[in-house]
C-alpha positions as CSV (number, residue, x, y, z in Angstrom):
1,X,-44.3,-108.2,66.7
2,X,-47.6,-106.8,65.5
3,X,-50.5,-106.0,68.1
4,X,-54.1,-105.4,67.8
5,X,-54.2,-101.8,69.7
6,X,-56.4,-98.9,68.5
7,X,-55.4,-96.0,66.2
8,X,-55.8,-94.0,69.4
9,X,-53.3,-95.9,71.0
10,X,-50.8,-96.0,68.4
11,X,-51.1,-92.1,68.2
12,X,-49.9,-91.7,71.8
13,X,-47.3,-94.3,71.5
14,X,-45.7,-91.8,68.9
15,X,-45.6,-88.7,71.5
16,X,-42.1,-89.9,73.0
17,X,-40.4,-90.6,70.0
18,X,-42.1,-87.5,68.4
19,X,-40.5,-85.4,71.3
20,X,-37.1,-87.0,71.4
21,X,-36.9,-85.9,67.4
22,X,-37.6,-82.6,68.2
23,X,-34.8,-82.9,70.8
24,X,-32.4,-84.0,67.9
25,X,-33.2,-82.6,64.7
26,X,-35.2,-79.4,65.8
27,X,-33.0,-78.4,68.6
28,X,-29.8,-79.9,68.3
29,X,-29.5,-79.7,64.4
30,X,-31.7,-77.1,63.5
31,X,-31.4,-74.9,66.2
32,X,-28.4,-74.9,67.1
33,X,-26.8,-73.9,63.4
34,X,-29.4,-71.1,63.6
35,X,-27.9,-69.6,66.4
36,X,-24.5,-70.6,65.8
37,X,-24.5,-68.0,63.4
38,X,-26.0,-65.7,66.0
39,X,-23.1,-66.1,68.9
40,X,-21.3,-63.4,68.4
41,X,-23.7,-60.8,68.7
42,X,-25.8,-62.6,70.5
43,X,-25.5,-65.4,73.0
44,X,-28.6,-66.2,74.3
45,X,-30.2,-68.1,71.3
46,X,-27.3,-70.4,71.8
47,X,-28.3,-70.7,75.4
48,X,-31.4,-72.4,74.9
49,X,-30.0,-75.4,73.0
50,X,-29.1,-77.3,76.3
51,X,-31.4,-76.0,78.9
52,X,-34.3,-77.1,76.1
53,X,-32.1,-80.4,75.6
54,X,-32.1,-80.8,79.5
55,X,-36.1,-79.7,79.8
56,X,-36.9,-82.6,76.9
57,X,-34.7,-85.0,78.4
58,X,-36.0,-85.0,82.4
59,X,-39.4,-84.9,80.7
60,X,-38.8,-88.0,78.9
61,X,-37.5,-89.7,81.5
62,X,-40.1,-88.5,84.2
63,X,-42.8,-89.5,82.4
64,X,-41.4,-93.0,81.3
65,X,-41.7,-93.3,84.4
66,X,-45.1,-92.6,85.1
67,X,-46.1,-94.4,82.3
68,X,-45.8,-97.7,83.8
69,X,-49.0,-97.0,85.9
70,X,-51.3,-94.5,84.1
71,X,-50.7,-95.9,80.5
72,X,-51.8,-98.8,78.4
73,X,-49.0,-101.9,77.9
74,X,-48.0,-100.7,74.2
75,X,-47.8,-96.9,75.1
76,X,-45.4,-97.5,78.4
77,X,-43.2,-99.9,76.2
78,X,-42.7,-97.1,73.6
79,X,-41.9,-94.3,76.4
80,X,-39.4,-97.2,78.0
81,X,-37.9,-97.5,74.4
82,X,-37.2,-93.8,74.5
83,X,-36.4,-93.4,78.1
84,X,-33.8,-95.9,77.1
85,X,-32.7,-93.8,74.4
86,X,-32.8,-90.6,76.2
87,X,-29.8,-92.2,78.7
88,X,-27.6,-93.2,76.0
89,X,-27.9,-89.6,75.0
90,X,-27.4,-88.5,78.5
91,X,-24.0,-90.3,78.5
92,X,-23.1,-88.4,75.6
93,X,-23.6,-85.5,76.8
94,X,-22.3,-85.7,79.9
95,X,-19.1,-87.1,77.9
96,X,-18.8,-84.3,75.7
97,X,-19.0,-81.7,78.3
98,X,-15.9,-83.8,81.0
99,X,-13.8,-83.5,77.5
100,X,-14.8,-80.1,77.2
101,X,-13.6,-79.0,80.6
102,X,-10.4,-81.7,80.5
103,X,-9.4,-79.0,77.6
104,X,-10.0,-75.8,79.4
105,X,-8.4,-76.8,82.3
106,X,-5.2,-78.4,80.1
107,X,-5.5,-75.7,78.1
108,X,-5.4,-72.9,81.2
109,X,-3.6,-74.9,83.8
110,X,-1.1,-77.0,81.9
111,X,-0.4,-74.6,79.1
112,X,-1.8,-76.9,76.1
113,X,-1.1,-75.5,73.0
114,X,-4.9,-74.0,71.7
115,X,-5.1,-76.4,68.7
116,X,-4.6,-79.4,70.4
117,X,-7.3,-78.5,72.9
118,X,-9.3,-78.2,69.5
119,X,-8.3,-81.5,68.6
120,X,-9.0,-82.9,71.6
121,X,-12.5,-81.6,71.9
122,X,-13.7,-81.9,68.6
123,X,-12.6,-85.6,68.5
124,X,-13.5,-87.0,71.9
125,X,-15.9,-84.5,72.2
126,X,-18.5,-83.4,69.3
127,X,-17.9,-86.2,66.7
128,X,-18.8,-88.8,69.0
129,X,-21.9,-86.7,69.6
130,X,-22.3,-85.9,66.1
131,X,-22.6,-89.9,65.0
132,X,-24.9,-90.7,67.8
133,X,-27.0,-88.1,67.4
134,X,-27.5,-89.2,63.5
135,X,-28.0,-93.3,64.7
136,X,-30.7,-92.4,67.2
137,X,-32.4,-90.0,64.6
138,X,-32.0,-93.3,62.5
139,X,-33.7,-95.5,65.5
140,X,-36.0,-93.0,67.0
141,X,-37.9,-92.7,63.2
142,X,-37.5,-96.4,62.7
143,X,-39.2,-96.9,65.5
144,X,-41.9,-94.3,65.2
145,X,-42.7,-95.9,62.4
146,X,-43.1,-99.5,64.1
147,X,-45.3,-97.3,66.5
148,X,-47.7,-96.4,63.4
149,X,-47.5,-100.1,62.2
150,X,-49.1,-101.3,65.6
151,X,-45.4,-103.2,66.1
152,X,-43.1,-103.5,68.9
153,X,-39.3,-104.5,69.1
154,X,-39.0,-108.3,70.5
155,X,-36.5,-107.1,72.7
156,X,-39.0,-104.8,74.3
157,X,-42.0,-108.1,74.6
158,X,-39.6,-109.9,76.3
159,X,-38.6,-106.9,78.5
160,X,-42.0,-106.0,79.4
161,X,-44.5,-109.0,79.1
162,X,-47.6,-108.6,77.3
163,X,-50.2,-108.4,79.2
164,X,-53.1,-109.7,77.1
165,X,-52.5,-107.8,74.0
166,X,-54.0,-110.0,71.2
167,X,-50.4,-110.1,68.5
168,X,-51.7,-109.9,65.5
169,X,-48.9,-111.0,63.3
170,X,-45.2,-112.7,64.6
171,X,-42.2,-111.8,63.0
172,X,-40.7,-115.0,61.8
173,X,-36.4,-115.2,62.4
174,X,-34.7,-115.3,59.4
175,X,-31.7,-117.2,59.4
């Protein structure tokens, strides 16, 4: 649905999604290939891939929170949008790093051959990370886009009532 907010408004409805692309592309793309190619000489480039990960991530979250007293109805649904996001990529995460230490540990304590281990990670691990990293790039700039265009998910109205907010224009359901 399309609302009648300001241009001010749809500005800072963009920060979150804005920041949760810089998470993705700049950081975890970008970033990380850069000092990829660093590691072996030097390791603490590498480093600041997931403590800047975990710094955007808590911020996003915190303030998602906070949103939903300090800011307007259409800026708090678009932090809650990427709040939402920011836990699916949580659970990633997280999963990536219990397959990462299920293959040390069956790799130092039960004698797993060294390219199974790398099987096991890279398929459990980093390609599920890989493909949702690209979807939420996908929904994350969809949706910053809706942000510019004054527009709001249904799912989220429904979620989050509107509160007054004139809608300008009603998506009709196509069939």
């Amino acid at each position: 649905m399309k609302f009648q907010i300001s241009d001010e408004e749809s500005k800072r409805a963009k920060i979150p999604h804005e920041i949760f692309l810089t998470n993705l592309i700049g950081n975890h793309i970008l970033w990380f290939i850069a000092a990829l190619g660093l590691a072996k000489t030097y390791w603490q480039p590498l480093a600041l891939v997931p403590l800047l990960s975990v710094t955007l991530l808590v911020y996003t979250l915190w303030r998602a929170r906070r949103s939903r007293q300090r800011d307007s109805w259409f800026v708090m649904c678009h932090w809650q949008i990427c709040a939402g996001r920011s836990r699916i990529f949580i659970v990633m995460l997280t999963l990536a790093v219990t397959v990462s230490a299920l293959g040390w540990v069956a790799y130092s304590q039960l004698n797993l051959m060294k390219e199974a281990v790398y099987a096991l990670i890279g398929g459990f691990g980093i390609l599920p990370i890989m493909v949702t990293v690209l979807v939420l790039i996908l929904m994350e700039s969809d949706v910053l886009h809706q942000a510019a265009l004054h527009k709001l998910p249904d799912s989220i109205v429904l979620k989050y009532p509107n509160p007054g907010v004139q809608v300008v224009e009603e998506e009709a359901l196509q069939d």
